[in-house]
BALO-902127 format. One line per field, with one value per residue (C-alpha): residue in three letters; x, y negated, z negated; residue number from 1. Coordinates in nm, 2 decimals. Example, Ala and Ser with C-alpha at 12.3 -4.5 7.8 and 13.67 -1.06 7.14 Angstrom:
BEGIN
type	c(ALA:SER)
x	c(1.23:1.37)
y	c(0.45:0.11)
z	c(-0.78:-0.71)
seq	c(1:2)
//
This chain:
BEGIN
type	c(UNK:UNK:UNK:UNK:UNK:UNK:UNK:UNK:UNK:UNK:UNK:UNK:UNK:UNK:UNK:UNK:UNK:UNK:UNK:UNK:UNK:UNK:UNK:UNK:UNK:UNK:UNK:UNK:UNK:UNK:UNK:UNK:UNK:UNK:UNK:UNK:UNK:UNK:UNK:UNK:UNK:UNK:UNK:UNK:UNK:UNK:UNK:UNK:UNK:UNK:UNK:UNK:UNK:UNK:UNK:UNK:UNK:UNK:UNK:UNK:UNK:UNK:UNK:UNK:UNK:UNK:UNK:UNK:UNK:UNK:UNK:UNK:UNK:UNK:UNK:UNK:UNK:UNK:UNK:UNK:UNK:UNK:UNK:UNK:UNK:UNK:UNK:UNK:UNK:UNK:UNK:UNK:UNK:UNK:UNK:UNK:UNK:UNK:UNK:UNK:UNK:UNK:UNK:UNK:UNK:UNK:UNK:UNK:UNK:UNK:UNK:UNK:UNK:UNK:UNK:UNK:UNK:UNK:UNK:UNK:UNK:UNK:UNK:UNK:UNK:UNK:UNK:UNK:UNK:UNK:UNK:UNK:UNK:UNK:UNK:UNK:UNK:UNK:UNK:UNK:UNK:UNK:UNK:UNK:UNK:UNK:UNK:UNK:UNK:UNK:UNK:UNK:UNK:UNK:UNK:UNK:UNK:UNK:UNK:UNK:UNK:UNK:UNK:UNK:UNK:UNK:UNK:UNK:UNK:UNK:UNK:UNK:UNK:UNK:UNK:UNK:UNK:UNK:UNK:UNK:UNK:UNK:UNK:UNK:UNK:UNK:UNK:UNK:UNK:UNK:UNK:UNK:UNK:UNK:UNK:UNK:UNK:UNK:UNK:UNK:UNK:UNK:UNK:UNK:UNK:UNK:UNK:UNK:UNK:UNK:UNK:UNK:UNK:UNK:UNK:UNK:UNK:UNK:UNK:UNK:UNK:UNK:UNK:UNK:UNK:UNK:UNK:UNK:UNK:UNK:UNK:UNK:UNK:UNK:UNK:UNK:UNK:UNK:UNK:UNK:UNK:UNK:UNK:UNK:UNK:UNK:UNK:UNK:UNK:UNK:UNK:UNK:UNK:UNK:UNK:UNK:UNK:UNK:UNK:UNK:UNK:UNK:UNK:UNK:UNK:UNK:UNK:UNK:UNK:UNK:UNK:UNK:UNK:UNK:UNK:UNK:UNK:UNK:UNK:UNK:UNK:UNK:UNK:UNK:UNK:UNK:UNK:UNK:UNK:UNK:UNK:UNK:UNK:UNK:UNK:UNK:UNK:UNK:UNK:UNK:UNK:UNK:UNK:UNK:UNK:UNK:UNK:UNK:UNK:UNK:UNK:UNK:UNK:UNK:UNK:UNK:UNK:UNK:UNK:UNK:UNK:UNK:UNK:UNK:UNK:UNK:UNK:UNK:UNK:UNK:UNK:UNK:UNK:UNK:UNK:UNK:UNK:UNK:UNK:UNK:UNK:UNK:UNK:UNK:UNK:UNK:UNK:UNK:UNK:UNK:UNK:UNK:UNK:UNK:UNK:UNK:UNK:UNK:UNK:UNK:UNK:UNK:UNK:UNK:UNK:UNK:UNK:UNK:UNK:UNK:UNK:UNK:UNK:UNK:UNK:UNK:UNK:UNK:UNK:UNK:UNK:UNK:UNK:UNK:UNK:UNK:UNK:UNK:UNK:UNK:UNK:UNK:UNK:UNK:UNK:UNK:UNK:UNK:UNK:UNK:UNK:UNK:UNK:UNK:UNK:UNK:UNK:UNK:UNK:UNK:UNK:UNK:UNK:UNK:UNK:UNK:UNK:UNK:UNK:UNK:UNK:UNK:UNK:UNK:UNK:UNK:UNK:UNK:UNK:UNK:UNK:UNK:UNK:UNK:UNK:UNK:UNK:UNK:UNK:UNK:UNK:UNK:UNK:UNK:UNK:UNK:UNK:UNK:UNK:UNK:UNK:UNK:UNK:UNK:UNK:UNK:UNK:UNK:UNK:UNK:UNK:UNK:UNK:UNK:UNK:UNK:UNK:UNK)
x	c(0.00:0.29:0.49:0.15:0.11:0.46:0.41:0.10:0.26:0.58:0.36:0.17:0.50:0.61:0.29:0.31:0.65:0.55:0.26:0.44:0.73:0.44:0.31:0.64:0.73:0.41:0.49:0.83:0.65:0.39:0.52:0.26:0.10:0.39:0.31:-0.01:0.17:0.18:0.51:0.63:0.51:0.67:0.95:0.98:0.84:1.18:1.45:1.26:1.28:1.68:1.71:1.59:1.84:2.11:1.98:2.01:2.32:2.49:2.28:2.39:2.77:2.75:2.81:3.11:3.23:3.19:3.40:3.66:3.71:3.69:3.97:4.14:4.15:4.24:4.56:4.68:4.46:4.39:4.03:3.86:3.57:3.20:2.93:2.65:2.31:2.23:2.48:2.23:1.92:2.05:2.15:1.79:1.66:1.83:1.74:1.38:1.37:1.54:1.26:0.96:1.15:1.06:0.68:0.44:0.32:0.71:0.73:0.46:0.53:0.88:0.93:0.70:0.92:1.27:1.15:1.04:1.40:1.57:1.34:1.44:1.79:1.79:1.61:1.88:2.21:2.09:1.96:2.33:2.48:2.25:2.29:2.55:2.87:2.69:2.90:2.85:2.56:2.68:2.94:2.68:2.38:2.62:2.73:2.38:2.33:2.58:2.44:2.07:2.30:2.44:2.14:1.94:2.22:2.20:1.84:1.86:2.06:1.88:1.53:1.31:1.10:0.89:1.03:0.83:0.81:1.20:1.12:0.89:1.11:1.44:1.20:1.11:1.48:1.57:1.27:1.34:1.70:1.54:1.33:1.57:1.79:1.52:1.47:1.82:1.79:1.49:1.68:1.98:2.20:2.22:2.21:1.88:2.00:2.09:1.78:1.99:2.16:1.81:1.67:2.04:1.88:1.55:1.73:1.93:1.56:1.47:1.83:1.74:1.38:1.52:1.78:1.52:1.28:1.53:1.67:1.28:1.26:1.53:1.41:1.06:1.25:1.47:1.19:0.99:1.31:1.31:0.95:0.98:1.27:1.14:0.81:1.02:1.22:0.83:0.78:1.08:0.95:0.66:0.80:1.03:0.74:0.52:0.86:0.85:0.46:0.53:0.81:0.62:0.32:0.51:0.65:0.33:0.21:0.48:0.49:0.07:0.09:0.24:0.02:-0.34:-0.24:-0.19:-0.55:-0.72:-0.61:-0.72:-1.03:-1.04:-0.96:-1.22:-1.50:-1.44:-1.43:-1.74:-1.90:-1.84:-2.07:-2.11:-1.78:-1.67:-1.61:-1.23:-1.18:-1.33:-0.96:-0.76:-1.02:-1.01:-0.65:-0.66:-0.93:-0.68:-0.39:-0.61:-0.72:-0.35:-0.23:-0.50:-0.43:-0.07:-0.17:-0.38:-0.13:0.13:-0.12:-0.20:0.17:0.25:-0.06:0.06:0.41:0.28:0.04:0.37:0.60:0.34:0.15:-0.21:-0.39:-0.19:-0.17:0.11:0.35:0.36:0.59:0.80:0.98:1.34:1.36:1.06:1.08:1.46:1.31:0.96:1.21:1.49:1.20:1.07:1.42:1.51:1.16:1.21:1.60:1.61:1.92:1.87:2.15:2.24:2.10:2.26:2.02:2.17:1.94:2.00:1.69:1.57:1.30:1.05:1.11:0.85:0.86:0.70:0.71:0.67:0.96:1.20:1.03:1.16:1.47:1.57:1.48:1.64:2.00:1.92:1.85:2.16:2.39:2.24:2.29:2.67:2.71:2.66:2.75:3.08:2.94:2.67:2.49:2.54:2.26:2.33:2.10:2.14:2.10:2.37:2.35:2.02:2.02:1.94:2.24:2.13:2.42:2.39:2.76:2.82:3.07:3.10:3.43:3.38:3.39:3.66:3.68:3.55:3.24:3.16:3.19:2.93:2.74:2.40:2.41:2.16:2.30:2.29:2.45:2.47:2.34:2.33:2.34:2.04:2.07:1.93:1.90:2.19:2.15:1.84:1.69:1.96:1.91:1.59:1.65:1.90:1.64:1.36:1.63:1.67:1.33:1.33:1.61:1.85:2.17:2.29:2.65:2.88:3.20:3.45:3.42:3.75:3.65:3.61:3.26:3.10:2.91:2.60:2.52:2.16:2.10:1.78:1.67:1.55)
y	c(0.00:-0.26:-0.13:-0.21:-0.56:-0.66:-0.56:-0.76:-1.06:-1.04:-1.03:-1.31:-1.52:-1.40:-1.52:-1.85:-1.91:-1.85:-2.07:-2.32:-2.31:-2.32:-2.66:-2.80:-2.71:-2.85:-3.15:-3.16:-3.17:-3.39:-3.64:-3.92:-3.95:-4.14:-4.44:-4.47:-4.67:-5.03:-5.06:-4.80:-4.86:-5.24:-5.06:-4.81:-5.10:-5.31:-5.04:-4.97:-5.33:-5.31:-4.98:-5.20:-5.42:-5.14:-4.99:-5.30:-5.36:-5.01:-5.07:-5.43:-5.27:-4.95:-5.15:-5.32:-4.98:-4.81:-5.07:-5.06:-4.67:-4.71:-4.95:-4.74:-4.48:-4.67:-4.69:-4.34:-4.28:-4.64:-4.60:-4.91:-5.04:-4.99:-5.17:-4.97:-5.15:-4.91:-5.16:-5.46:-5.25:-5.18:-5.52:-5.66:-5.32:-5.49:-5.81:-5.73:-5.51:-5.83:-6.06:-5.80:-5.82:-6.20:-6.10:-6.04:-5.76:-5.60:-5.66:-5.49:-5.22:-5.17:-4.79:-4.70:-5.00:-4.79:-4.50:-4.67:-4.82:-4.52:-4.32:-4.61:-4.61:-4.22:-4.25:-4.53:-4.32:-3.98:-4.15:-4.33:-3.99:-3.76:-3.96:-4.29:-3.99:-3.60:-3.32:-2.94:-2.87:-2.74:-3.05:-3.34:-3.17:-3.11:-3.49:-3.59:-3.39:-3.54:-3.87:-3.76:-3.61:-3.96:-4.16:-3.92:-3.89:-4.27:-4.25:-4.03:-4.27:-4.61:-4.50:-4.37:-4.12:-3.80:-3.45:-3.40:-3.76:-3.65:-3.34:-3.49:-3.72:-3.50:-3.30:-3.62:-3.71:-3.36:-3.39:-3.70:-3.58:-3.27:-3.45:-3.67:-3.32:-3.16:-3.44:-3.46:-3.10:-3.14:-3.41:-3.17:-3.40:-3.15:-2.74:-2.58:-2.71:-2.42:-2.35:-2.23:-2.61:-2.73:-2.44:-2.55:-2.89:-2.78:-2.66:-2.98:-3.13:-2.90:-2.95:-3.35:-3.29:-3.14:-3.36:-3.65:-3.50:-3.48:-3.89:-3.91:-3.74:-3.90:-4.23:-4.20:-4.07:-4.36:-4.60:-4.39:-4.43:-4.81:-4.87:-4.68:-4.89:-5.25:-5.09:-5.03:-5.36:-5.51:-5.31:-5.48:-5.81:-5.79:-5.70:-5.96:-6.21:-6.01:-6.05:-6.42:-6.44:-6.33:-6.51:-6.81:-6.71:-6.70:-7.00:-7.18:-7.05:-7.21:-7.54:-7.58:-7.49:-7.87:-8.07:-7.85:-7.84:-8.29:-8.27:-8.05:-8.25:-8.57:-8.47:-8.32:-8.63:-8.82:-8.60:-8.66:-9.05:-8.99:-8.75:-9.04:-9.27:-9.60:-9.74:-10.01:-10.38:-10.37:-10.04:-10.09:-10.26:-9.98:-9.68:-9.83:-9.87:-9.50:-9.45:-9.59:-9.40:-9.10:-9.17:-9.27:-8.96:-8.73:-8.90:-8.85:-8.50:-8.47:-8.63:-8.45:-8.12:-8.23:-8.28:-7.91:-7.77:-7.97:-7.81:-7.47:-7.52:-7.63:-7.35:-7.06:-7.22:-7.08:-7.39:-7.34:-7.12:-6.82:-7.01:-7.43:-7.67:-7.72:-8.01:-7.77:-8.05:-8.07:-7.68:-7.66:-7.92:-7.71:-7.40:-7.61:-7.74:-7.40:-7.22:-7.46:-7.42:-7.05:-7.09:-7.10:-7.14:-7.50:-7.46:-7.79:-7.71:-8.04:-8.06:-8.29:-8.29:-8.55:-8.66:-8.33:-8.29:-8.03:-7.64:-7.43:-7.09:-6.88:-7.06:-6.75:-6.56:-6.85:-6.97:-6.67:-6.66:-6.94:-6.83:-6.55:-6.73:-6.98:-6.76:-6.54:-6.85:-6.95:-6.61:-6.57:-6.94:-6.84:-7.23:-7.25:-7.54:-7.68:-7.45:-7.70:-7.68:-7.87:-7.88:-8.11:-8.07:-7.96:-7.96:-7.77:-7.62:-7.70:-7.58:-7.46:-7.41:-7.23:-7.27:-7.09:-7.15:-6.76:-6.55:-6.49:-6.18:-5.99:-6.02:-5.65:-5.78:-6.05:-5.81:-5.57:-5.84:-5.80:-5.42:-5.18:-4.92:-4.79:-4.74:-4.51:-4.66:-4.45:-4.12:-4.29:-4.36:-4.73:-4.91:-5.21:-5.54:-5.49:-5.85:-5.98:-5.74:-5.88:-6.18:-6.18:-5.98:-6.28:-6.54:-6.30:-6.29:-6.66:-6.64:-6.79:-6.60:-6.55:-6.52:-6.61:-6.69:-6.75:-7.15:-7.30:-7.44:-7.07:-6.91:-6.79:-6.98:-6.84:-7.05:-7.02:-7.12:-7.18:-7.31:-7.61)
z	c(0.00:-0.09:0.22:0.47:0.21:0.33:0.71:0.75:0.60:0.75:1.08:0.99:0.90:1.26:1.39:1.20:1.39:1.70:1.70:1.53:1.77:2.07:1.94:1.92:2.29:2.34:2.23:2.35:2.70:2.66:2.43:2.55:2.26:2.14:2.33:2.16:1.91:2.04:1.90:2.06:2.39:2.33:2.26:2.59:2.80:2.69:2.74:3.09:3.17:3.10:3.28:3.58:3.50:3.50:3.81:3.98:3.92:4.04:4.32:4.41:4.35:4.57:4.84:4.77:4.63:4.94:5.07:4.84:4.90:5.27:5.25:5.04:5.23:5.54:5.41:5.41:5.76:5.94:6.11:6.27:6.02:6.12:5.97:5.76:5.78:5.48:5.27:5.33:5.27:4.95:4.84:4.99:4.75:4.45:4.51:4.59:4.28:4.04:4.20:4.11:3.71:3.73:3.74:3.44:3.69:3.73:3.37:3.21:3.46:3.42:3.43:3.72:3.90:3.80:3.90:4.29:4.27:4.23:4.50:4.70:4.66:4.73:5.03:5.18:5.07:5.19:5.52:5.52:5.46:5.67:5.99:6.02:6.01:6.03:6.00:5.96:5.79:5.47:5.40:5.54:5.31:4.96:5.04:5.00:4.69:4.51:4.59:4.45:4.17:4.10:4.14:3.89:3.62:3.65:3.61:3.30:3.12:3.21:3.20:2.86:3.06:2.94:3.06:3.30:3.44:3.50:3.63:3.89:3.93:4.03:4.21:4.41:4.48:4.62:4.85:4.97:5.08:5.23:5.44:5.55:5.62:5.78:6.02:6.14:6.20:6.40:6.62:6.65:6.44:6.22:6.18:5.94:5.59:5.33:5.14:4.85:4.82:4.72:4.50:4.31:4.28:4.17:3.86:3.82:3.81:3.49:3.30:3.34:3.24:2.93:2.84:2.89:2.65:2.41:2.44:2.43:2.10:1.98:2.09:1.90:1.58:1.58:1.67:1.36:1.08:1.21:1.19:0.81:0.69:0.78:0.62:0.30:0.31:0.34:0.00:-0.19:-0.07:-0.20:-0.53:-0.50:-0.47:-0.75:-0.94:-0.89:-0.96:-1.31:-1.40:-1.24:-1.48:-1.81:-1.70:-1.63:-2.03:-2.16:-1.99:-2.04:-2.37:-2.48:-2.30:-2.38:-2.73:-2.70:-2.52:-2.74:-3.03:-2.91:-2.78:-3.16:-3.30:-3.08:-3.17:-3.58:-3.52:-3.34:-3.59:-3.85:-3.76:-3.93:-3.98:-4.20:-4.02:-4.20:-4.05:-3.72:-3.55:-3.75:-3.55:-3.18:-3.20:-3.27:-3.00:-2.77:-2.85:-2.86:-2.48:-2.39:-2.50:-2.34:-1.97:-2.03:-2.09:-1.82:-1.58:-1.68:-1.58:-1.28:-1.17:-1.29:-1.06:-0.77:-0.77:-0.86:-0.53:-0.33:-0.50:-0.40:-0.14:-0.26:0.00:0.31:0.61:0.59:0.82:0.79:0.77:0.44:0.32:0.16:-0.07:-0.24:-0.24:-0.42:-0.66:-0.79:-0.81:-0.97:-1.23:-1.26:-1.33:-1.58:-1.79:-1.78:-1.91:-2.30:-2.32:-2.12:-1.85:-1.67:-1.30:-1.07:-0.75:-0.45:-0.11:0.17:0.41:0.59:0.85:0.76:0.84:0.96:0.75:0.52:0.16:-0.07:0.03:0.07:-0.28:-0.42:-0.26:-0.39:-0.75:-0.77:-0.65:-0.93:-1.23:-1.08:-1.11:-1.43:-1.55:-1.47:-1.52:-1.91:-2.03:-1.83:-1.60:-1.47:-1.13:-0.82:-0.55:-0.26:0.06:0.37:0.75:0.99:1.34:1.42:1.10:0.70:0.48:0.10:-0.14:-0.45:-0.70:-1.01:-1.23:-1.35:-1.28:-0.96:-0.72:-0.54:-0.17:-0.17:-0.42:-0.19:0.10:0.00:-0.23:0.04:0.07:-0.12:-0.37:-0.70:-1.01:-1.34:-1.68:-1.98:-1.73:-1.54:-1.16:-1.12:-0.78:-0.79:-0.58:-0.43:-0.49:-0.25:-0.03:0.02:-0.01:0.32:0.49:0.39:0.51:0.86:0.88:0.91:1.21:0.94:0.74:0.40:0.26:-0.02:-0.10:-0.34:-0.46:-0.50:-0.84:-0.96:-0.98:-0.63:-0.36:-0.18:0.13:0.32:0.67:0.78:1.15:1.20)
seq	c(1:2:3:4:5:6:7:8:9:10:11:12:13:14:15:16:17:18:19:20:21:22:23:24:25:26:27:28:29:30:31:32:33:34:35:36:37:38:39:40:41:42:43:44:45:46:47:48:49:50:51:52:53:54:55:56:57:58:59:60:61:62:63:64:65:66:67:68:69:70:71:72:73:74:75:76:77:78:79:80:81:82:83:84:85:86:87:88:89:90:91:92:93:94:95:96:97:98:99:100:101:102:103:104:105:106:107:108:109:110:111:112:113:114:115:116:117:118:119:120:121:122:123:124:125:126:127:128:129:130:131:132:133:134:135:136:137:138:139:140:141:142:143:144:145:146:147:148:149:150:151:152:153:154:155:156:157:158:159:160:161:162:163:164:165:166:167:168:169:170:171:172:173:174:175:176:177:178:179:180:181:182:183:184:185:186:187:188:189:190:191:192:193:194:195:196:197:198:199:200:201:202:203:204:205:206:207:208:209:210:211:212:213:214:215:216:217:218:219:220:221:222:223:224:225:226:227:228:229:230:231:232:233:234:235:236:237:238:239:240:241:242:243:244:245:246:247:248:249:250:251:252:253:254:255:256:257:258:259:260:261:262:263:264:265:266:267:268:269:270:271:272:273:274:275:276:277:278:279:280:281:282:283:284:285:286:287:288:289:290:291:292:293:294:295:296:297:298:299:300:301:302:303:304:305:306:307:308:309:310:311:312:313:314:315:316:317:318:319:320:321:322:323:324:325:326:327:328:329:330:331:332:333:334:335:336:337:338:339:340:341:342:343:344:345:346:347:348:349:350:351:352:353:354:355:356:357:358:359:360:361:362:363:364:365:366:367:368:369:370:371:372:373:374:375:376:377:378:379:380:381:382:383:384:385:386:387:388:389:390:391:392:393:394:395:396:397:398:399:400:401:402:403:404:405:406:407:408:409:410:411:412:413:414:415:416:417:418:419:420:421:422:423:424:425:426:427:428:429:430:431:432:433:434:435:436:437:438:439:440:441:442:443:444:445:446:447:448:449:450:451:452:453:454:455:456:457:458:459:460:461:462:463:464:465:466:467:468)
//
């Protein structure tokens, strides 16, 4: 019973395997499915588009190859030089091509257009071989192989087709040249082709149809692990930004707490004068100077709330679109302001701008960059100096310096200061330098850059560029 237990699973694993190996040759040929992802179909529309490009350009340079070889070999056996009209049909090809590239029509279709080039290009060659110089049969027909052989190796690297779509495609290409051959041979130009040559490149069709799929494959992996890491960087930005949320809510507890606790005692005070009632004539002077002081004190208060939600609506941008246009000053001034409320042990924070024009970016994530560069140089700073933030314009850019006055990094620190890792604390592996991580890839983002460097006054200097 265990024995016939172990047979019929042991089939059923086998069985398993084979259907699972069957899916995934499935797949391997028809891999269309693929480009159901926009993304992906953006991103096999592009590398067509610069396969045109490549094809192009072997296409415009054939000629002048096969000019440079003919010379060449004039040297060792002098020959008197004929012209080739296939050489101008292949530059007008190119040309023709490059033109169609300049269309939202050539664009958009920019693999079916490589494939027509190549086809093209195979039909002018083999035609150029076949009949400008026959020979014996054998000789003029491999000549023209190797050309099809050259134009679809060329093919295999330059354009991101499925397997089959190569297949057909090779299979195309050997046709073409066998029509061409079979013509000749019809004219008497040339003897019956050997069938054999072309059943030879029938299987060069298959071996390029499988070494497509698997660039294909390849291709959608890499697009996939691409698509997963800016989807994980996405992740650390938004706990970046949840990061700065918090601190900005502590923050925002703390600062309100002095001016409710003025309002709510004046408002306190107001409301026992007014619970009084009568009050004496002697007295009356003594109470609306009070009254006034009272009132004073609550607008003060008041103001000075009003102020705090106007730079908390500027720091996290809660009444504007996504993208808009920020003032960098304004911004490194709410975040300076911010930073030093949060900082208990009341590090000196120096801020020096110059007249900017406005950026156009997203203010969360630059919001929080900025933070986290300040509390990192008011953390290493530790009471050694003052953190120095300088911002100005540069050219076409804004420039945003951040200076510590910690001990500074080694050349190796500074080198790796923006890359991911981890670390071992207490025998637990942590994640190290991730909050600047992101923070280059928020700056990137923006079409800007991030680095530091080592400030001459000791202490390290982190430098934003952001694009005007």
């Amino acid at each position: 019973m265990s024995a016939a237990s172990s047979s019929v699973s042991a089939t059923d694993s086998l069985g398993s395997r084979l259907r699972g190996g069957a899916k995934a040759f499935v797949r391997f040929l028809f891999p269309g499915g693929a480009e159901k992802d926009p993304g992906f179909k953006e991103e096999i529309r592009h590398r067509s588009l610069r396969g045109v490009y490549i094809l192009v350009g072997v296409t415009a340079f054939l000629p002048f190859l096969s000019l440079l070889f003919h010379g060449l070999a004039s040297l060792f056996a002098p020959e008197p030089q004929t012209s080739s009209p296939s050489r101008l049909v292949l530059l007008t090809l190119a040309a023709s091509v490059l033109a169609a590239t300049r269309t939202d029509l050539g664009r958009r279709h920019a693999r079916p257009l490589a494939f027509a080039m190549g086809i093209g290009v195979t039909a002018v060659i083999t035609w150029s071989s076949i009949f400008e110089d026959p020979g014996d049969a054998a000789t003029t027909v491999l000549g023209s192989m190797i050309d099809v052989i050259v134009v679809l190796m060329v093919s295999l690297a330059a354009i991101p087709a499925r397997p089959l779509q190569m297949f057909a495609y090779g299979v195309l290409l050997f046709g073409v040249d066998l029509a061409w051959a079979s013509i000749a041979s019809s004219q008497g130009l040339l003897d019956t082709p050997p069938t054999h040559y072309y059943s030879g490149g029938f299987l060069v069709a298959v071996l390029c149809g499988a070494l497509s799929g698997l660039t294909y494959q390849l291709l959608h992996n890499s697009y996939l692990a691409q698509r997963e890491r800016l989807a994980s960087q996405s992740r650390l930005l938004h706990s970046e930004t949840a990061l700065s949320f918090a601190r900005l809510s502590a923050t925002l507890s703390h600062e309100l707490n002095s001016p409710l606790g003025a309002l709510r005692s004046s408002i306190s005070s107001l409301q026992t004068i007014a619970d009084r009632g009568d009050i004496p004539e002697a007295r009356k002077e003594r109470i609306r100077g009070l009254q006034r002081n009272l009132l004073a004190g609550s607008e003060q208060a008041v103001d000075k709330i009003s102020k705090m939600v106007d730079r908390i609506q500027r720091f996290t941008n809660l009444d504007r679109a996504e993208v808009t246009q920020v003032e960098i000053d304004k911004m490194l001034h709410d975040v300076v302001q911010m930073v030093r409320a949060e900082d208990e042990a009341g590090s000196e924070i120096q801020l020096t701008t110059t007249e900017m024009p406005p950026v156009q970016l997203k203010p969360q994530p630059i919001s929080s960059v900025f933070s986290r560069l300040l509390h990192n140089a008011v953390r290493v700073s530790a009471g050694r100096g003052p953190v120095e933030v300088n911002a100005k314009r540069e050219g076409d850019e804004i420039l945003v310096s951040v200076q510590d006055h910690g001990e500074g990094l080694s050349s190796e620190e500074l080198s790796e200061l923006f890359q991911p890792g981890f670390k071992t604390r207490d025998g637990r592996v942590e994640a190290s330098k991730w909050g600047l991580f992101t923070a280059r890839q928020a700056i990137r983002e923006h079409g800007g850059d991030i680095s530091a460097t080592r400030a001459e006054q000791g202490g390290t200097q982190v430098l934003v560029r952001l694009p005007l």
